[in-house]
Structure formats: structure tokens, C-alpha cells
N, C-alpha and C positions, 0 to 999 in steps of 0.2 A: 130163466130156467138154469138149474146147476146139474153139473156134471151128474151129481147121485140121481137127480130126478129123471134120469133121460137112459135108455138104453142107447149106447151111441154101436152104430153098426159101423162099419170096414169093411166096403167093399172093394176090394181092388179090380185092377183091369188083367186085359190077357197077359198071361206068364206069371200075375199073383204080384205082390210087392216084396222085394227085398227088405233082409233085416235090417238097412241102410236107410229105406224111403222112407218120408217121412210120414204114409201112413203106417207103418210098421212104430215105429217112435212114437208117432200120437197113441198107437194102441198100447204101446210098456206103460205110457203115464198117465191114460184116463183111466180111472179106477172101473169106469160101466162100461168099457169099451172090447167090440168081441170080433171079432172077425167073420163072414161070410164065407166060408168054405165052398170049393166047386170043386167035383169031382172028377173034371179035366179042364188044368189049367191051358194049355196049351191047345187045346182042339174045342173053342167055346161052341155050346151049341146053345142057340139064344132062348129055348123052353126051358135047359136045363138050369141055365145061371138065371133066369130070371124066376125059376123056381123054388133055385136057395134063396134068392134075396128075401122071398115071399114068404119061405118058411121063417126062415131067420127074423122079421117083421111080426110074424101073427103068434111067435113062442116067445115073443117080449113079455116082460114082466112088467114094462114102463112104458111110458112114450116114446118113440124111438127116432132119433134123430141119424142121420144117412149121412156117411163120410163117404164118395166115390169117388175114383178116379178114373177116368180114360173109360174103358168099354165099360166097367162096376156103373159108371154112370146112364151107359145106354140097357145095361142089366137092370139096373135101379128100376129107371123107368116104363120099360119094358114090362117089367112086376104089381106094377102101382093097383091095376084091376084085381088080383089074387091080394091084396091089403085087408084084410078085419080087423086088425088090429092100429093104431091109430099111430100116426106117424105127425112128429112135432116139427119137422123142419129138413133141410137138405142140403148138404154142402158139397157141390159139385164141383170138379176139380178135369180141366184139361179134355172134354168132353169130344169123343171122335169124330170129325163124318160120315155117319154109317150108311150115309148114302151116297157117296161120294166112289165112284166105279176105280178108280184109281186107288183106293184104300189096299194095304197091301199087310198081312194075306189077308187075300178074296174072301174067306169064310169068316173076317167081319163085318162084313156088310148084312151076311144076313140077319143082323141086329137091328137091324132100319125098316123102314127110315124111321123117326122120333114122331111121336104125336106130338100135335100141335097145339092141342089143345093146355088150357092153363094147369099150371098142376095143384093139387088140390092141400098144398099146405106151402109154407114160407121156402122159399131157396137162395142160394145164391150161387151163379157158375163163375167159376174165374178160368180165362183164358190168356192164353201165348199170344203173340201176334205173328212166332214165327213155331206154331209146332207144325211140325209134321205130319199130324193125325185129323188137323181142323184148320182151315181158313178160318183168320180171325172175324172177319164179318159172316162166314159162317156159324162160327159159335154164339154170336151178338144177336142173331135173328133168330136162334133156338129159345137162346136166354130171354129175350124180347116175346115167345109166341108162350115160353113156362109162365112170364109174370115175375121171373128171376131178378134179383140183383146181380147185375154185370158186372164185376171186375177185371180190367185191363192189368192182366202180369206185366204186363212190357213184352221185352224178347226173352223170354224163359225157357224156349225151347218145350216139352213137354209135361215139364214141371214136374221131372221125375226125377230118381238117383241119378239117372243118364246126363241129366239137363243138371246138375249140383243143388238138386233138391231132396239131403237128405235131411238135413236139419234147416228147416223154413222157418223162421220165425215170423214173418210176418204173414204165413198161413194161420199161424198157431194162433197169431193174436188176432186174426180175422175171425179164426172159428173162435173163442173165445167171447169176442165182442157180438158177435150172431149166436150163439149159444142163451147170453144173458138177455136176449131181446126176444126167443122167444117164450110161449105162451104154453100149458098146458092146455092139451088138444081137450 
């Protein structure tokens, strides 16, 4: 699949991404690429974000391939039952533990916990080994229960602008290389 063929969505996490991050960047250079708007970035309430995802998913014009990061990812999934519209793939990026009591603030947890069941198109989550949002064999065993491709960041911290991921290239070429691998849904 090519970039034109795919509506590529952007969901970011709590607080939305800076014009810095590198989903912000990926969005100035993908020509199909749009963002997921929430109407309180800062106070997620998980019917609400997983409502825009759903919208944003079923007014596609394309197949729509999922860029999230951090909670956008527990939003994502969250959404996947409100889908009619047909989703080509998933690139999940830094993935929370949203059930994890310790998660700070408290009011992202009520984003949990993750189903477990397989998810119903191609993914891949790439994880930290040292974020702050997820134990790394945490994320390994979500990624293992979606049917995900696993990627091992290293120590990248949250793989955010915070963590010196504003320009990633070697996200870019990951999505890129998963982009052309998948399928029209």
C-alpha cells in the first residue's frame, strides 16, 4: 500500500502531540495524513477519545491505516467495535499500562484495561524498555495477545519529544516498510 491509497489517521496521546513530535512531522509530510482531534486533551474521558477515533475511521474515504501513540493507542483500541469502515493496518507507538494502579494521573486508567483478544487487522507496537508509561514485558505480552509485531526501541524512554523523539527516523522507516507490506482491506 501507498501513502495515497491509505487514509493515514494521528492519534496522539494525553496532552495531543507537539509541533516537535514526531507524530506532528509525520503528519506536515504524509500527503493522506489527518489528525484525530479530542475535545479535551488534557481531561481524556475514554467514550469520548474512543469516539473520535471511530468517527475519524468510518468518515474515511480510504483504508485507514492508525498512527498512535501512548494513550491514542489505548483510544485506538478502545474504538475498534464502533469501526464500519475498514481499517488496513496499525502502528502503535509507546503503548500505556492502563491497568497498571500506579499510572499517574489516575484518570488514565480508566482507559483499561486492553482486550485481549487478537485485533482484527495487521499491527505493529514498538516499545521502551525503560518508559515510564509501560513495563517493557508489559507491552510484549499486549503485543503478543493483539497478534502485533513487537519492536524492541531499546532505552528510549517514551519515544516522545520529551524522550528526543522529534525527528525518528528510524520510526519513519519502519512505518514506511509496514505501510508497503500492507494489503487492501
Amino acid at each position: 500500500m501507498k501513502v495515497k491509497d491509505a487514509d493515514i489517521l494521528i492519534v496522539p496521546g494525553y496532552t495531543n502531540s507537539g509541533p516537535e513530535h514526531w507524530q506532528s512531522r509525520w503528519q506536515s509530510k504524509l500527503s493522506t495524513a489527518r489528525r484525530v482531534e479530542q475535545a479535551e486533551w488534557t481531561k481524556p474521558v475514554r467514550e469520548d477519545w474512543a469516539a473520535s477515533v471511530a468517527n475519524a475511521v468510518n468518515e474515511a474515504d480510504r483504508p485507514v491505516v492508525l498512527v498512535a501513540h501512548s494513550l491514542g493507542v489505548a483510544a485506538a483500541v478502545q474504538a475498534i467495535p464502533q469501526f464500519r469502515k475498514p481499517v488496513a493496518g496499525a502502528f502503535f507507538v509507546a503503548p500505556p499500562d492502563v491497568a497498571n494502579p500506579e499510572l499517574r494521573p489516575r484518570h488514565l486508567m480508566t482507559f483499561g484495561p486492553y482486550s485481549r483478544d487478537p485485533l482484527p487487522f495487521p499491527s505493529i507496537v514498538i516499545a521502551s524498555r525503560n518508559d515510564p508509561f509501560c513495563a517493557f514485558e508489559v507491552a510484549e505480552h499486549i503485543a503478543a495477545a493483539w497478534g502485533s509485531l513487537f519492536i524492541d526501541a531499546g532505552e528510549a524512554g517514551h519515544l516522545n519529544q520529551d524522550a528526543g523523539f522529534g525527528p525518528w527516523p528510524e520510526g519513519s522507516m519502519t512505518f514506511a516498510k509496514f505501510l508497503t507490506e500492507l494489503k487492501q482491506p
